[in-house]
VEXDREN-2710 file (C-alpha; in Angstrom, 1 decimal):
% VEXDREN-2710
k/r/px/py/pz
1/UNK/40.3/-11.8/-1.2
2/UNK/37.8/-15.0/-1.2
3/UNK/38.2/-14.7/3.1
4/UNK/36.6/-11.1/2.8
5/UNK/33.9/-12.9/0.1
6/UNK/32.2/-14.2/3.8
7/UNK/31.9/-11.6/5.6
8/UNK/27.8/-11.4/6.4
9/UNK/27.7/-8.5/8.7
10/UNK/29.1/-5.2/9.4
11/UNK/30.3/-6.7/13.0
12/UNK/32.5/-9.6/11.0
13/UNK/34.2/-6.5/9.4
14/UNK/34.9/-4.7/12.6
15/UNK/36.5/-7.8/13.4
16/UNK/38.4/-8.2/10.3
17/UNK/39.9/-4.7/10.6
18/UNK/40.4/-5.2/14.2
19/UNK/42.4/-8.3/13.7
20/UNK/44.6/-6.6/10.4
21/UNK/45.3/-3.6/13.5
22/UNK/46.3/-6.0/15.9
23/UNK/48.4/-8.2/13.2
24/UNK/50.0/-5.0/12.4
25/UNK/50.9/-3.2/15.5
26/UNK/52.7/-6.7/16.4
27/UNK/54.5/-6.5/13.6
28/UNK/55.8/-3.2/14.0
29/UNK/56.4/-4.1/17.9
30/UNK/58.6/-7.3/16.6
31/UNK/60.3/-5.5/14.2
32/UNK/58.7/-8.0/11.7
33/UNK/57.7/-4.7/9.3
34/UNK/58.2/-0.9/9.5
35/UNK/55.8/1.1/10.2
36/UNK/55.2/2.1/6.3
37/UNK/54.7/-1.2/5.6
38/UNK/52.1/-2.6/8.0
39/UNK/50.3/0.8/7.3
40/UNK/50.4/0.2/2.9
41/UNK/49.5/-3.4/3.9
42/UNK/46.3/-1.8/6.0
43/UNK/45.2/0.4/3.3
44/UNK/45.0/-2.6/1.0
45/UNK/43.2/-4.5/3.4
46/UNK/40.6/-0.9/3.2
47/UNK/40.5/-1.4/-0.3
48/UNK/39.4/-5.3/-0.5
49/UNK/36.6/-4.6/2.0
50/UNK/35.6/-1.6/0.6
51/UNK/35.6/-3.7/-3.2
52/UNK/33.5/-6.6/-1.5
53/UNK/30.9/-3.9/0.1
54/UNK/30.0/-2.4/-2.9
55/UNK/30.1/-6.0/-4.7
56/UNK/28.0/-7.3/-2.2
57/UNK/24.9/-4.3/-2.5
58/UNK/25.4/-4.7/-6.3
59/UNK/24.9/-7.9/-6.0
60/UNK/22.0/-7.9/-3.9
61/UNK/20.6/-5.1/-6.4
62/UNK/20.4/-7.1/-8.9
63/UNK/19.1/-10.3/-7.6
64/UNK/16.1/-8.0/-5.7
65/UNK/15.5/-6.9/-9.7
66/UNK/15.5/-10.1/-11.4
67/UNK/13.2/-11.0/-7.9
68/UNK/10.9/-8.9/-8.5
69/UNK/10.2/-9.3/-12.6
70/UNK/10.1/-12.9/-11.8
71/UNK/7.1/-12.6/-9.3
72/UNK/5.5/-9.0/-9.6
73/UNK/5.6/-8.5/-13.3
74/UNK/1.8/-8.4/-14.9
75/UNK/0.8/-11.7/-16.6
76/UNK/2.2/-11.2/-20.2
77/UNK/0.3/-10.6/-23.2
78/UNK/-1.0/-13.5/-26.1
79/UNK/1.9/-14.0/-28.4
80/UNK/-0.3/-12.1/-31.1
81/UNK/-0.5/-9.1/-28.6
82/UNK/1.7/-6.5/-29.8
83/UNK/2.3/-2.6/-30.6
84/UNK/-0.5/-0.2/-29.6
85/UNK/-3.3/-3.4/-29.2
86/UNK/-2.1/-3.3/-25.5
87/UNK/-4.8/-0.4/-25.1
88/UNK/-7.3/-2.2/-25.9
89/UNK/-6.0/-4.6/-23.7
90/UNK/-5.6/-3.1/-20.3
91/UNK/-9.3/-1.7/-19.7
92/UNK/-9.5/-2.4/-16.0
93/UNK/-7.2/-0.7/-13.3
94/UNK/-5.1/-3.6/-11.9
95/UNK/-5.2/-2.2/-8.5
96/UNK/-7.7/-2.9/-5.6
97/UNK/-10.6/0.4/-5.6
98/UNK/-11.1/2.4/-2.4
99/UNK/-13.9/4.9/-1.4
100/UNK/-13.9/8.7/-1.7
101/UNK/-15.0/9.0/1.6
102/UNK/-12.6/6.5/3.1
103/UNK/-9.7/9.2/2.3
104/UNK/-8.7/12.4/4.6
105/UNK/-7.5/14.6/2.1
106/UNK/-4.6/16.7/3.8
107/UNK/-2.3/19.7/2.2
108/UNK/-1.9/20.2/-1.8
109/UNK/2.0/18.3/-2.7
110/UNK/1.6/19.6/-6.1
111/UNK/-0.3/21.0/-9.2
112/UNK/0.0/20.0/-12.9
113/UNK/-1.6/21.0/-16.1
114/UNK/-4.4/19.2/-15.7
115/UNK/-3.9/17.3/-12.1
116/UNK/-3.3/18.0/-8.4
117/UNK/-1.9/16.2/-5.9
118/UNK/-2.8/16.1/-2.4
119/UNK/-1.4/14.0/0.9
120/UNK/-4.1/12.1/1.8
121/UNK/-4.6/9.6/4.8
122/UNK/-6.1/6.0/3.9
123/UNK/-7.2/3.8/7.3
124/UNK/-8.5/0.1/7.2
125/UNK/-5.4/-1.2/5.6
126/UNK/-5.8/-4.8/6.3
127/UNK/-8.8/-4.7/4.0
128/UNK/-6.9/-3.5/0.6
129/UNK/-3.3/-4.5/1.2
130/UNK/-4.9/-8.1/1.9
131/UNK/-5.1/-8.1/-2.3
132/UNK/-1.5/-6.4/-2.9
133/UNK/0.8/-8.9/-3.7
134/UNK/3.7/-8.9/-1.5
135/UNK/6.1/-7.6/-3.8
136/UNK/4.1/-4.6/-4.6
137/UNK/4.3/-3.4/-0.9
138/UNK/8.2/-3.6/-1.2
139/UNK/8.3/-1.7/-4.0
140/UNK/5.9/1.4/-2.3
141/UNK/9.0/3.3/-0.8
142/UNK/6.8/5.7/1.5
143/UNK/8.2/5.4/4.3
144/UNK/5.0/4.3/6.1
145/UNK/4.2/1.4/4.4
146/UNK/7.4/-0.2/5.4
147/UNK/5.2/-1.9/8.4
148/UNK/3.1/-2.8/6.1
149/UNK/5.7/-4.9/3.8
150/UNK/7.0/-6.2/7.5
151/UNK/4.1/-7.6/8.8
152/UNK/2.7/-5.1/11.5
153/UNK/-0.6/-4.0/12.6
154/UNK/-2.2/-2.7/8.9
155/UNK/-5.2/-1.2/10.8
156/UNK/-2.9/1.8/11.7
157/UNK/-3.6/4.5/9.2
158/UNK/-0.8/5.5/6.4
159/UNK/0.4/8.1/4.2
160/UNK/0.1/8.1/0.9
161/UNK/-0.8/10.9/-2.6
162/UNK/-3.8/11.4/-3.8
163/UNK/-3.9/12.3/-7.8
164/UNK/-7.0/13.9/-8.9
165/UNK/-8.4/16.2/-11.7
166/UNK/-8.1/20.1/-11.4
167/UNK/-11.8/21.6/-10.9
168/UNK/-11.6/23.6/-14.4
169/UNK/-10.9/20.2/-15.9
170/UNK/-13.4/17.7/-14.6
171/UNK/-15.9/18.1/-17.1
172/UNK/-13.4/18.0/-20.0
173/UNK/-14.1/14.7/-21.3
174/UNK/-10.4/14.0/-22.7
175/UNK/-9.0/15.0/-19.4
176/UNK/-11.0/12.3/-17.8
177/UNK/-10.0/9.8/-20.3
178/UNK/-6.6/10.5/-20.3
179/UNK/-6.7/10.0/-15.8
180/UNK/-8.3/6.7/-16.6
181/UNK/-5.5/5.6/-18.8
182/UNK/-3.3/6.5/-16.7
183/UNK/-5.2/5.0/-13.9
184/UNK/-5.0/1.6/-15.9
185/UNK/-1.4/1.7/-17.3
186/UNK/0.1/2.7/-13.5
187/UNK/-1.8/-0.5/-11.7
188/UNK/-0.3/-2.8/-14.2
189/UNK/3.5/-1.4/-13.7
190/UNK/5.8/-2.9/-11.4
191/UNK/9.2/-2.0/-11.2
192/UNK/11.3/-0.6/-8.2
193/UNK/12.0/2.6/-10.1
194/UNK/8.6/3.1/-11.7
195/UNK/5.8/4.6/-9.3
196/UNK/2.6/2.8/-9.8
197/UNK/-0.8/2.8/-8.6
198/UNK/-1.4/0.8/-5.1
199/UNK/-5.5/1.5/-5.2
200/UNK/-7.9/4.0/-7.6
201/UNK/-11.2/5.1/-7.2
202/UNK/-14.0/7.2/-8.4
203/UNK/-14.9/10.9/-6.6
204/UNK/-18.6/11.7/-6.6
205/UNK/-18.8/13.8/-9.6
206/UNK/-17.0/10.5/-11.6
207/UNK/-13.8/11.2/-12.1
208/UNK/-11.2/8.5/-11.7
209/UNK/-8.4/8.8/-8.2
210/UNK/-5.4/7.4/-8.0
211/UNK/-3.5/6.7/-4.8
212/UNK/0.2/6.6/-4.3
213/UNK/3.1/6.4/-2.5
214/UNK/4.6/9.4/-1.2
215/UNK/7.6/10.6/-2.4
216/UNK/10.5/12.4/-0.3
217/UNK/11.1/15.0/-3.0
218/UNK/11.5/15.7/-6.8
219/UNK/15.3/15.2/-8.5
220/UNK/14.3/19.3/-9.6
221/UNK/13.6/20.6/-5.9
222/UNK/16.7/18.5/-4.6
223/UNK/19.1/19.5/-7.4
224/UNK/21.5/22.5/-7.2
225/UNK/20.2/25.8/-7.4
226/UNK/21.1/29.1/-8.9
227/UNK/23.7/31.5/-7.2
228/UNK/21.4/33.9/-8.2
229/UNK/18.8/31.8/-6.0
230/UNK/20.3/30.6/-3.3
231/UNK/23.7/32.4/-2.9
232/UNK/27.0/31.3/-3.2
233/UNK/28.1/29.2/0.0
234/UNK/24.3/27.8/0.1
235/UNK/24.8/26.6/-3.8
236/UNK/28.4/25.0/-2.9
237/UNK/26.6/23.3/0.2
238/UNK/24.5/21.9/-2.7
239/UNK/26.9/20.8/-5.0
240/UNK/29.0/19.4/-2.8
241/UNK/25.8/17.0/-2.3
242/UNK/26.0/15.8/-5.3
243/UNK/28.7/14.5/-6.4
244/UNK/29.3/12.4/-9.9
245/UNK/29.0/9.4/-8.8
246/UNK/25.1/10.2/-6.9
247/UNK/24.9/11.3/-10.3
248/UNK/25.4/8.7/-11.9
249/UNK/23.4/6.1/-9.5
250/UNK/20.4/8.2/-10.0
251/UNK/21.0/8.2/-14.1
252/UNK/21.3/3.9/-13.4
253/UNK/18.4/4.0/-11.6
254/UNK/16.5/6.3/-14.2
255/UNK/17.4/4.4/-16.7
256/UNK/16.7/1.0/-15.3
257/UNK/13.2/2.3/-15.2
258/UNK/13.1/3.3/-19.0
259/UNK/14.2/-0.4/-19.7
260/UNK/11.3/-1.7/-17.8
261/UNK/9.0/0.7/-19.6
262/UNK/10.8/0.6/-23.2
263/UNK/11.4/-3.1/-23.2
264/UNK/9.7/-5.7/-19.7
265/UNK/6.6/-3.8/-19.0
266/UNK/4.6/-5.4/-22.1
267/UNK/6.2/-7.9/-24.4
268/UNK/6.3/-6.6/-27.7
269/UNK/5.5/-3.1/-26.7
270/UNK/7.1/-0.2/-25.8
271/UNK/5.7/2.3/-23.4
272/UNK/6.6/6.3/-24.0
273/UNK/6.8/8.2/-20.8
274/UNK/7.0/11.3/-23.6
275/UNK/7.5/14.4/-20.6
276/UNK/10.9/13.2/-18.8
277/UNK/12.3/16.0/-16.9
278/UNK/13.8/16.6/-13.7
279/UNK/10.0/17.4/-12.1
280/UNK/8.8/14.0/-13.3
281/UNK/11.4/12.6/-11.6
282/UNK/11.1/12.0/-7.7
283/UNK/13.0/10.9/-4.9
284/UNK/12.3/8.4/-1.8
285/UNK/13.7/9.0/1.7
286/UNK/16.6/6.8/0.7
287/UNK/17.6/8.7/-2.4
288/UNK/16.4/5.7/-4.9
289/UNK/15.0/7.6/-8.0
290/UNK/11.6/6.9/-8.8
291/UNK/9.7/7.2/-12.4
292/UNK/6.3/9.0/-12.1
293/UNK/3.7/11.4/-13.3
294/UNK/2.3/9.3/-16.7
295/UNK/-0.4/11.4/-17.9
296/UNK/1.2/11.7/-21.3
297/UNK/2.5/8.6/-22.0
298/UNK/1.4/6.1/-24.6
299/UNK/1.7/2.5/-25.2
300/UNK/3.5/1.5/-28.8
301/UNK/4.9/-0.3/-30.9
302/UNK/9.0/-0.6/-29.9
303/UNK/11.8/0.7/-32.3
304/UNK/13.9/-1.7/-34.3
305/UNK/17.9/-1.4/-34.2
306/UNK/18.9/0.7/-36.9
307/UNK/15.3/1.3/-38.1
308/UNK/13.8/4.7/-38.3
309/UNK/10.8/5.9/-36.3
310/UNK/7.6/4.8/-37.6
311/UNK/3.8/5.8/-37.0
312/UNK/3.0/2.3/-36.2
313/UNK/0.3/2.7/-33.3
314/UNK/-1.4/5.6/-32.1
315/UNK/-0.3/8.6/-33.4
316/UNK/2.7/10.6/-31.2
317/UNK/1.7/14.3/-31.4
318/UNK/4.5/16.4/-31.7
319/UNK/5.9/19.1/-29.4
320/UNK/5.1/16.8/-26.2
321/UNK/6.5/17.9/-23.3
322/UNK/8.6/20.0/-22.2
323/UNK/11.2/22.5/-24.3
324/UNK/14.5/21.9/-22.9
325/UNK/14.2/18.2/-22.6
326/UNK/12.7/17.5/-25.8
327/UNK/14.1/15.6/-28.6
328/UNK/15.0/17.0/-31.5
329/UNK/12.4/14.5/-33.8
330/UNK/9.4/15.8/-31.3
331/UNK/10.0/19.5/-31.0
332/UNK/10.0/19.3/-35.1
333/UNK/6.9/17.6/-34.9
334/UNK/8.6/14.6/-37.0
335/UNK/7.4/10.8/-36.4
336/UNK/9.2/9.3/-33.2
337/UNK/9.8/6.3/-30.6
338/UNK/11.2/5.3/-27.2
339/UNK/14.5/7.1/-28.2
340/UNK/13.2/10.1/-27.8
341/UNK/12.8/9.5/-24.0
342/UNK/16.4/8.7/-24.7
343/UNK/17.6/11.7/-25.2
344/UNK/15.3/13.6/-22.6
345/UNK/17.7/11.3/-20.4
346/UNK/20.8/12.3/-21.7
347/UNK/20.0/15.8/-20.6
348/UNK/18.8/15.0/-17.2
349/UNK/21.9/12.9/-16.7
350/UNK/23.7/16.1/-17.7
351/UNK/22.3/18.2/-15.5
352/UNK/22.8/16.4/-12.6
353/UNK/26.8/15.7/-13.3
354/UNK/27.5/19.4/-14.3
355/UNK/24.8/21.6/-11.3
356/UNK/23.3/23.6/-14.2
357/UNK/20.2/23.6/-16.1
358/UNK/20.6/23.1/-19.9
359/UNK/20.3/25.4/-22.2
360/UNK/19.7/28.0/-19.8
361/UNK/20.0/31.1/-22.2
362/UNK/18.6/29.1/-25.1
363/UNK/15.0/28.9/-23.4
364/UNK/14.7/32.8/-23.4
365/UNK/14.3/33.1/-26.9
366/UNK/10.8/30.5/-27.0
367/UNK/10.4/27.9/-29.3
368/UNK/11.9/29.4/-32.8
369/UNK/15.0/30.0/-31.5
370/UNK/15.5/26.6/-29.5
371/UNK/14.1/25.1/-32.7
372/UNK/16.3/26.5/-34.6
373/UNK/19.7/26.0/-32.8
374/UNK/19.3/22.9/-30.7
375/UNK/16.7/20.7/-33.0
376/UNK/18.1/21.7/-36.4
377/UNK/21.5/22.7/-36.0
378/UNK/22.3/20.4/-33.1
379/UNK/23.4/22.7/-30.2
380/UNK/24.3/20.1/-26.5
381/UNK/25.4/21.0/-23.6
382/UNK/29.7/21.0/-22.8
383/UNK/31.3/18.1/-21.6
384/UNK/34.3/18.9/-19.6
385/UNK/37.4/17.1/-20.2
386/UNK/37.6/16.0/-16.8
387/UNK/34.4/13.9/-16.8
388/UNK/35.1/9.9/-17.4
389/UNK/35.3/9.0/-21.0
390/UNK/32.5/6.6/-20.4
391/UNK/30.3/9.5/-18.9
392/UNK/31.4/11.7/-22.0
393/UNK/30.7/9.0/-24.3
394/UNK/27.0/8.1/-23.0
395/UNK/26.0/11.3/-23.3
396/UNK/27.3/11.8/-27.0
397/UNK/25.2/8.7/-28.1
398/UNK/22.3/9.1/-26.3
399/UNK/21.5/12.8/-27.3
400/UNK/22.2/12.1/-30.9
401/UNK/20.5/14.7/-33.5
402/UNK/19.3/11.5/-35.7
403/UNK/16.9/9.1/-33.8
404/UNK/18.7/6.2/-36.1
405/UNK/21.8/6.6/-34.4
406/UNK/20.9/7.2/-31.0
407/UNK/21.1/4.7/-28.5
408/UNK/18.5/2.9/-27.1
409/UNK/18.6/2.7/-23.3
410/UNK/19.2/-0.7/-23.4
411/UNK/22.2/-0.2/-25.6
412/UNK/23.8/2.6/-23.3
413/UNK/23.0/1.5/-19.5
414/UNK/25.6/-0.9/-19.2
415/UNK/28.4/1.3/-19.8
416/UNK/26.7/3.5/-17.2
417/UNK/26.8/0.6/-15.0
418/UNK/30.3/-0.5/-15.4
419/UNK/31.6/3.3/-14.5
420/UNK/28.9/3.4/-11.7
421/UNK/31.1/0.5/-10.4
422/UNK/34.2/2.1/-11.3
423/UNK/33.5/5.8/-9.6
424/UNK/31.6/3.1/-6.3
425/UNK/35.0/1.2/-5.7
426/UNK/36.9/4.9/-6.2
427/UNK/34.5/6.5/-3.7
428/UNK/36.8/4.9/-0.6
429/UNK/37.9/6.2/2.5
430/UNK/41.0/8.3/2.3
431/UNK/43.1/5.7/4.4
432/UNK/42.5/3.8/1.5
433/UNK/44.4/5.8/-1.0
434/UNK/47.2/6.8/1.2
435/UNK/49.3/4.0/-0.4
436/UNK/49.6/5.9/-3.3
437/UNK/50.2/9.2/-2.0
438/UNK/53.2/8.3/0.3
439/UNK/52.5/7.2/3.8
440/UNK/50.1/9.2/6.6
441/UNK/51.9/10.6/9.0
442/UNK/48.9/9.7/11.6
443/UNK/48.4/6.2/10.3
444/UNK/52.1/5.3/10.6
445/UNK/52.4/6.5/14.6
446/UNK/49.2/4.6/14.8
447/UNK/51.3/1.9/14.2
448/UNK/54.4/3.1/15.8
449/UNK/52.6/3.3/19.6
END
């Protein structure tokens, strides 16, 4: 296995597999092996390189993370910085300003409670990526500013979102606060799965403007639909898109970002995102997940293992969010920390393994009745017997009724990890397989000719 370990390059495993043909063919031909052997022998050959593939981009994965919080991560806090003091802290947006008029505001992406978002078109790059450090233009995964990050001409124009206030809103003075927090908290957050700010400004009435990078889609929009909605063939087109394990890459990937917010972002603090749902959730033109849409989150102080949630900070209003992704502590307006974010991941994760929306008849009855049965008495979503025990189990302990014994995201991500690798490696081609299901008929007069 350490010969496949070298191989570099997609051509030096053509060549590998070329040569294990050619090896054998003549084998068969010299009467060396049969036919069933030289193809069993081939499929384990399928199997090694298909192992060292997905070894290799795991591998690569995590040394571009540990990369990137070595050299993009914001300057970290005095050692007597902790808990809700970083608001006082970060009082100026991280990221370079820009003019009003310097943006061509193009078609509406998408409209919140209190924001909208529109694709705008930002020229004179030279001048503002000049002050991006390097590793913040990797991390925008517009597809545009890839030729940025590579070096080409930056006085082409690019693509990018434009987050501003919604008319009825920009003379509600805690709607503009609450955009300049935001504002500040996304220019000092750097993390591949996190969406920060790459450059904010002020609009002529005032109000703070943030610009983005552009997202492909949302995990909601690109998530299975309804029969009811789509129709039948159309929603097993869909499903057939996503199977467990994009499911749970996307969940790693989520929750890789909660561990940079919960735990890296700010030593000794632990930032909320406190609205995680499938809409806050987007998707690049690669499929990588990204973290986004802020506006309620808060900055505190983190939980302690097998401590209950305190107040400690700024106070956590409850019912934040949105119903069917809301913990149990928050929906009963009780005191609560990053493990209630937890849980709002547990039932995303859900989601996307089983193609439904939770709690689908629940919702109809409004808030008493999801109260009633999901917060107090503890109602989740099925888990089908067939679904890995490590799946099954990740989901028990991360949607726990009690906050005290639910997992942190630290705590449960590396058993997501490990079956990520597991269902990765079990994702190979169907050659490599055939070992174990009796020899193929076409493989063996492959070998045979």
């Amino acid at each position: 296995m350490l010969a496949y370990m070298n191989l570099s390059s997609s051509a030096s495993v053509c060549r590998a597999v070329e040569k294990r043909l050619s090896s054998g063919r003549l084998d068969v031909e010299n009467g060396t092996r049969t036919a069933e052997q030289a193809q069993e022998s081939f499929a384990v050959t399928i199997k090694v390189i298909h192992a060292v593939a997905v070894f290799r981009r795991l591998l690569r994965d995590r040394q571009r993370r540990l990369g990137l919080r070595e050299s993009s991560s914001p300057p970290s806090p005095p050692s007597s910085f902790r808990g809700a003091e970083a608001l006082h802290l970060l009082e100026q947006p991280a990221c370079p300003t820009i003019g009003w008029d310097e943006l061509q505001m193009g078609q509406l992406l998408g409209k919140g409670a209190f924001c909208s978002a529109y694709a705008v078109t930002v020229s004179k790059q030279r001048h503002y990526f000049s002050s991006i450090d390097h590793n913040l233009k990797e991390e925008a995964h517009a597809e545009s500013f890839t030729r940025c990050a590579a070096g080409q001409d930056q006085d082409l124009p690019f693509q990018a979102c434009c987050k501003v206030l919604l008319p009825e809103h920009k003379h509600s003075v805690l709607a503009a606060a609450d955009m300049r927090r935001e504002a500040v908290l996304l220019s000092h957050l750097r993390h591949v799965h996190v969406m920060g700010a790459l450059l904010h400004g002020v609009t002529p009435g005032g109000d703070t403007f943030l610009v983005m990078p552009v997202l492909a889609s949302t995990l909601a929009a690109a998530l299975p639909r309804p029969v009811e909605e789509v129709g039948l063939f159309k929603r097993r087109a869909q499903i057939k898109a996503w199977p467990l394990v994009r499911a749970v890459r996307c969940a790693v990937q989520l929750g890789r970002a909660l561990r940079y917010c919960h735990r890296e972002a700010f030593p000794g603090c632990a930032v909320l995102h406190r609205d995680l749902k499938p809409d806050n959730v987007g998707l690049t033109l690669g499929g990588d997940v990204v973290l986004f849409d802020f506006g309620l989150a808060k900055i505190a102080s983190p939980c302690e293992a097998g401590e209950p949630a305190t107040q400690r900070g700024p106070k956590l209003t409850g019912q934040t969010g949105s119903l069917r992704y809301m913990a149990p502590e928050v929906a009963l307006s009780e005191p609560y920390d990053e493990r209630a974010d937890v849980y709002s991941f547990a039932i995303i994760l859900w989601q996307m393994a089983a193609h439904v929306v939770p709690f689908t008849g629940m919702a109809v009855g409004g808030l008493d009745r999801f109260i009633e049965r999901v917060a107090r008495k503890g109602a989740r979503p099925p888990l089908p017997p067939k679904w890995p025990a490590a799946l099954r189990q990740a989901l028990v302990t991360c949607w726990e009724a009690e906050a005290l014994r639910r997992a942190t995201i630290s705590a449960a991500l590396p058993a997501l990890e490990g079956l990520l690798v597991e269902l990765e490696l079990g994702a190979r081609p169907k050659s490599a397989s055939a070992a174990g299901r009796g020899p193929s008929k076409g493989l063996a007069a492959f070998f045979c000719r």
